[in-house]
C-alpha positions as a printed Julia matrix, in Angstrom:
347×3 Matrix{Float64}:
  95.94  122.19  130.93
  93.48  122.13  127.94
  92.2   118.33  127.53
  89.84  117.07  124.67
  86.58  117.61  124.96
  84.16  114.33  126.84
  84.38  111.78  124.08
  81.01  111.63  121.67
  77.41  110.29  123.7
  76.16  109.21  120.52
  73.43  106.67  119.58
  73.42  103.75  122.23
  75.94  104.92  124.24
  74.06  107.76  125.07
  71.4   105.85  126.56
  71.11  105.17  130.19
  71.49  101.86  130.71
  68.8   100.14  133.65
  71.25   98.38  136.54
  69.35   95.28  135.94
  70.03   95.02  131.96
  73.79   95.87  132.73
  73.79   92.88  134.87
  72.42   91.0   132.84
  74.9    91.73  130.21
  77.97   91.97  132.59
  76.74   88.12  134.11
  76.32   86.79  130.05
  79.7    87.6   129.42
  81.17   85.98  132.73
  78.89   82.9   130.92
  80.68   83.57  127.37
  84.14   83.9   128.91
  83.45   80.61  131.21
  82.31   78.74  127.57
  85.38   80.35  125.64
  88.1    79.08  128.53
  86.5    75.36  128.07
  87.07   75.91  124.31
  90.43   76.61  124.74
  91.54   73.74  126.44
  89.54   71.03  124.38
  90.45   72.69  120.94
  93.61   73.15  119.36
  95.97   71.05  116.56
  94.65   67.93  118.58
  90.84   67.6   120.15
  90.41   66.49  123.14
  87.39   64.73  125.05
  86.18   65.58  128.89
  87.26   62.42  129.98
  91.11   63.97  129.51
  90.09   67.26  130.13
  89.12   65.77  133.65
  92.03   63.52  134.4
  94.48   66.67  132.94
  93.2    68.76  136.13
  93.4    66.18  138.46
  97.32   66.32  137.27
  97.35   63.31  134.63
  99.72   63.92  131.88
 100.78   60.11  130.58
  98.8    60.75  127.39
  99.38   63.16  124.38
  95.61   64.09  124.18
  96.11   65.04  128.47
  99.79   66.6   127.89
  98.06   68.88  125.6
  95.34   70.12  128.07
  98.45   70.42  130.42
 100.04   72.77  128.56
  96.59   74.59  126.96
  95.89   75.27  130.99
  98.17   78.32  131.6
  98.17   79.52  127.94
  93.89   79.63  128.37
  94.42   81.36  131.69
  97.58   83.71  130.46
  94.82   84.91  127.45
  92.34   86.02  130.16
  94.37   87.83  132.25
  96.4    89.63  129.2
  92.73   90.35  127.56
  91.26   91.6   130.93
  94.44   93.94  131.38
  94.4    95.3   127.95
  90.41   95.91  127.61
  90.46   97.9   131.32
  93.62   99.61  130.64
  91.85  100.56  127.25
  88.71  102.08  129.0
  90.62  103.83  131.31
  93.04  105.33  128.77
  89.82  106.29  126.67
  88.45  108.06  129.92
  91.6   109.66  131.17
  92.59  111.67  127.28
  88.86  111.78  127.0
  89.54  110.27  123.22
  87.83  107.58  121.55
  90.83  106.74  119.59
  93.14  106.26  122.58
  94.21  102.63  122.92
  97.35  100.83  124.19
  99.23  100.06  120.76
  97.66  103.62  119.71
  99.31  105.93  122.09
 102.66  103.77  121.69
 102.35  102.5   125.57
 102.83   98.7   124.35
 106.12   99.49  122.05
 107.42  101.85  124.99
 107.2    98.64  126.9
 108.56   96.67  124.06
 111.53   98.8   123.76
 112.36   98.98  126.99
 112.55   94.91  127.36
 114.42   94.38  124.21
 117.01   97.36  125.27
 117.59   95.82  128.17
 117.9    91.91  126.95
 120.51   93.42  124.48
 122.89   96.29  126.27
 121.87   95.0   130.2
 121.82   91.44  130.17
 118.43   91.46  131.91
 117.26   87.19  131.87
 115.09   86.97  134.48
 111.32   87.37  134.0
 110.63   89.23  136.87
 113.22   92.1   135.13
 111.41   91.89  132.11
 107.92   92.84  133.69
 109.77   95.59  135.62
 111.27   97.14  132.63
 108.3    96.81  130.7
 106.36   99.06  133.19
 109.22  101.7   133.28
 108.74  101.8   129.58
 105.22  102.11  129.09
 105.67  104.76  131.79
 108.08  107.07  129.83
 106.32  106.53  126.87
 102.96  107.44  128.15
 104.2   110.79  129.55
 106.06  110.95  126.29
 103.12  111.11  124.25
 100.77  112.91  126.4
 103.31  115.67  126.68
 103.65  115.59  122.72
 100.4   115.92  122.03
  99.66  118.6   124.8
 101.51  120.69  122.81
 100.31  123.84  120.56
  97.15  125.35  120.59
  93.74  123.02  121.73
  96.0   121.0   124.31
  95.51  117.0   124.25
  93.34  116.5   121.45
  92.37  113.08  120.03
  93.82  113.5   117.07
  97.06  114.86  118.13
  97.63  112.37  120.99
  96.64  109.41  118.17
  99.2   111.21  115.83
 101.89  111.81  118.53
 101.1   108.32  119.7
 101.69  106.76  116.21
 104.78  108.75  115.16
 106.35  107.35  118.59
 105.3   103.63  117.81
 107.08  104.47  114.31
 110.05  105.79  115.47
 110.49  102.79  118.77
 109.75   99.92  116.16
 112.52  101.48  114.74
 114.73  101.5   117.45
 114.44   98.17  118.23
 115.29   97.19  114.65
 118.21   98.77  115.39
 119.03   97.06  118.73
 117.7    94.0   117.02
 119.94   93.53  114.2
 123.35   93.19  115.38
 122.11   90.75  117.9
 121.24   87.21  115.42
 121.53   85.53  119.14
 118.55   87.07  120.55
 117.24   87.98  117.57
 114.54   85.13  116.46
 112.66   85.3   119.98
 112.36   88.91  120.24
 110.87   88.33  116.8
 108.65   85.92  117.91
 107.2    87.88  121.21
 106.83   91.16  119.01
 103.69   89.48  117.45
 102.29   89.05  120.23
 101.25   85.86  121.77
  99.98   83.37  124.65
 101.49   80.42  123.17
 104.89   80.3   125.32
 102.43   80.82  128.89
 103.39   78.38  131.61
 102.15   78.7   135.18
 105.17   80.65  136.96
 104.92   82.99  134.21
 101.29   83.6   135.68
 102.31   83.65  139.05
 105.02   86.29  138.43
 102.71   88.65  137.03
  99.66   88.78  138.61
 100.88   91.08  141.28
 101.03   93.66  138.97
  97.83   92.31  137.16
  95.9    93.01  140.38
  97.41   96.12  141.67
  96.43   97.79  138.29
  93.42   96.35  138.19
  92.34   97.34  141.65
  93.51  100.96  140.76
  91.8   101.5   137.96
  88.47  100.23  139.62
  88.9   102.71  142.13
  89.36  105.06  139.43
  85.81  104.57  138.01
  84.25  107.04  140.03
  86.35  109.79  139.46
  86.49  108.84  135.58
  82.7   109.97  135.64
  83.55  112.69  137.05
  86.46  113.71  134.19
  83.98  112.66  131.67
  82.08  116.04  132.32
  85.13  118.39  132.02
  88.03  119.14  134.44
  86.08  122.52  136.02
  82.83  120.45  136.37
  84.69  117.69  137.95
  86.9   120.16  140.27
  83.51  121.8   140.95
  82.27  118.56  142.51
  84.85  118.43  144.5
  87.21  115.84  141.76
  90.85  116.07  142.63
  91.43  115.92  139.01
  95.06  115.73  138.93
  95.6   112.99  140.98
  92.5   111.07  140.16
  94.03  111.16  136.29
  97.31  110.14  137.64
  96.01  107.42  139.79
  94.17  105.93  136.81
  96.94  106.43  134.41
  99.24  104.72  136.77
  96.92  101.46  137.14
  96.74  101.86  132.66
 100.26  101.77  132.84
 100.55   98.7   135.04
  98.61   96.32  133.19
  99.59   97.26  130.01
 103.24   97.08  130.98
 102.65   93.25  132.78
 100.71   92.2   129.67
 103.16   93.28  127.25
 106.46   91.71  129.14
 104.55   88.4   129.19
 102.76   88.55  126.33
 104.49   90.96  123.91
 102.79   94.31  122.4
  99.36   92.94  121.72
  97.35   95.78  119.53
  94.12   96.72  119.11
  91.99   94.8   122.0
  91.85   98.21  123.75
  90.31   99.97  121.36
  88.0    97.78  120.05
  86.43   96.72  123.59
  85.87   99.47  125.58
  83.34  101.08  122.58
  81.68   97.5   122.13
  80.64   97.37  125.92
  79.76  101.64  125.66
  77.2   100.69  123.3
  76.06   97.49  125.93
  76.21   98.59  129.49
  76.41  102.95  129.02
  79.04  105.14  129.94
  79.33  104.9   133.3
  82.78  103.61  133.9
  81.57  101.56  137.46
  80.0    99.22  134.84
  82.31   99.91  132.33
  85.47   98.95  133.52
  84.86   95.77  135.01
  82.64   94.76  131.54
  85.72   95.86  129.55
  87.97   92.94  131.73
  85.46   90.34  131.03
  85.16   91.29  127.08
  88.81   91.85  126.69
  89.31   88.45  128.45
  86.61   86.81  126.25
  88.18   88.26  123.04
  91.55   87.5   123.31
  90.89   83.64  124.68
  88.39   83.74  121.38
  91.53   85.26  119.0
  93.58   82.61  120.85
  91.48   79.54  119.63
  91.12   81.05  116.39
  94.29   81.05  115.47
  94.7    77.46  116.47
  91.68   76.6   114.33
  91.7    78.19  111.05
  95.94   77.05  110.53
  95.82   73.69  111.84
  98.22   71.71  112.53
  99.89   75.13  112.67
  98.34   78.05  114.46
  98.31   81.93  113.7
  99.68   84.22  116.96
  96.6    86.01  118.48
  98.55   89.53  117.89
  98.09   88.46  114.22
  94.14   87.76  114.84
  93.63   90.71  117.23
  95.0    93.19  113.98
  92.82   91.56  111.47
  89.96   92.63  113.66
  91.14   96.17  115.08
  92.7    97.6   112.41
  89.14   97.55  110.34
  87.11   98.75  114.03
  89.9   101.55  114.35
  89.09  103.44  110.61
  85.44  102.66  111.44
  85.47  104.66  114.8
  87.46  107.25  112.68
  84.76  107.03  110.2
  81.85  107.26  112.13
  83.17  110.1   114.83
  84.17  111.91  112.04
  86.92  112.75  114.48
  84.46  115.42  115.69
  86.84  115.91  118.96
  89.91  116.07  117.08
């Protein structure tokens, strides 16, 4: 099968990075994330001082200033993990297709998911959470195949820009769809609403617990992945040449993608653009090789989406924005840029 060629080495990226710079930059964004997850539990529509922070982990909730931290807890930690998920699954979809535009809400996997939950909320009668995740994964499943198949076809194979095309015109036509299963339901009708923008704000501590699993599993496979994602990188001859089981190392890594983005979207909804936008931030930081790549992409996707989070508390006070709302204002701009500047030279 006839795959894009190895996305653009341009500029910085290009550059080999020195081990001891990429840990420096992979240990100051453990620091940033660390200093981000403090700001999210002291700021919000009410500020609150250590002193509650303090007694709010030690289980005190008999003020409102320590009820608050309470409930900013799992919604701080929920942001991580949904960040982390989305930035590694972005990396590894970007090294998989071999296209810089590839991205979670790009290639329609988070609306695949989306579909799939609201289908079955409204014709199955699926209520319990742990149904939701596993529908959500089915989803993202079919629609990753879906789109990869789409765009495989015709002459050139996978490109970029008909996978970000065929990925597009999918996310079209499934927003659709559930407008369609939507609308007759008013009963169900303001919450699916309401997760569809995508948000941390409804996170509680069993919701954590129920999806980690899958957080981990997907996580750990796409790690594992990062070798053989080097190896891709060069071409699937050069990497069968160096002994690269190609198939199944692109399977394996597709199938960890497809994990986290399928966990983060059940609990989170179909949060866009965070997988585009980090993986080519920490290219130009810690190089191309996805060993360092990957696990910088968790930290930065963590970091931005707990950032997005408190942002959106901030700038609407008393109110707050949903971080699917900030995460848009800031991808959609990166996404024509990387169109832009790679002139779509792959595509």
């Amino acid at each position: 099968m006839t795959l894009a060629p190895p996305l653009p080495a341009s500029g910085a990226a290009a550059v080999r990075r020195p081990r001891r710079l990429r840990a420096v930059w992979l240990l100051g964004g453990l620091l940033v994330l660390v200093g981000l997850m403090a700001l999210s539990v002291a700021v919000g529509s009410r500020d609150v001082g250590l002193d509650d922070i303090l007694a709010a982990l030690g289980g005190s909730s008999d003020t409102l200033d320590r009820a608050a931290v309470t409930k900013r807890i799992p919604r701080t930690f929920l942001a991580v993990l949904v960040g982390a998920a989305l930035g590694l699954a972005g990396a590894v979809m970007q090294g998989v297709t071999r296209n810089p535009l590839a991205d979670p809400g790009i290639l329609g996997v988070n609306m695949g998911a989306s579909l799939a939950v609201i289908t079955g909320i409204a014709w199955f009668g699926l209520t319990a959470p742990a149904s939701f995740v596993w529908a959500a994964i089915a989803g993202a499943a079919l629609s990753a195949v879906f789109v990869y198949a789409v765009g495989s076809l015709g002459r050139g194979g996978a490109t970029p820009l008909k996978l970000a095309l065929a990925g597009t015109a999918t996310s079209a036509a499934f927003a659709s769809f559930i407008t369609a299963v939507v609308l007759p339901r008013n009963d169900i009708a303001g919450g699916v609403r309401s997760w569809q923008i995508g948000g941390v704000g409804g996170a509680s501590m069993d919701t954590i617990t129920l999806v980690l699993p899958f957080l981990a599993v997907g996580l750990l496979v796409c790690l594992a992945s990062a070798r053989g994602l080097n190896s891709l990188a060069l071409g699937d001859d050069v990497a069968a040449g160096l002994g690269e089981r190609v198939a199944l190392t692109r399977g394996a890594a597709a199938v960890g993608a497809v994990l986290l983005c399928g966990a983060a979207t059940a609990v989170a909804g179909p949060i866009g653009f965070v997988g585009l936008v980090v993986p080519h931030l920490c290219r130009l930081l810690v190089g191309v090789d996805h060993r360092w790549l990957l696990p910088f992409s968790a930290v930065t996707g963590a970091a931005l989406l707990t950032a997005a989070d408190v942002l959106g508390r901030v700038v609407a006070r008393p109110s707050e924005i949903d971080v699917g709302i900030i995460t848009a204002l800031v991808g959609a701009p990166f996404f024509i840029h990387v169109v832009r500047r790679q002139k779509v030279r792959a595509l």
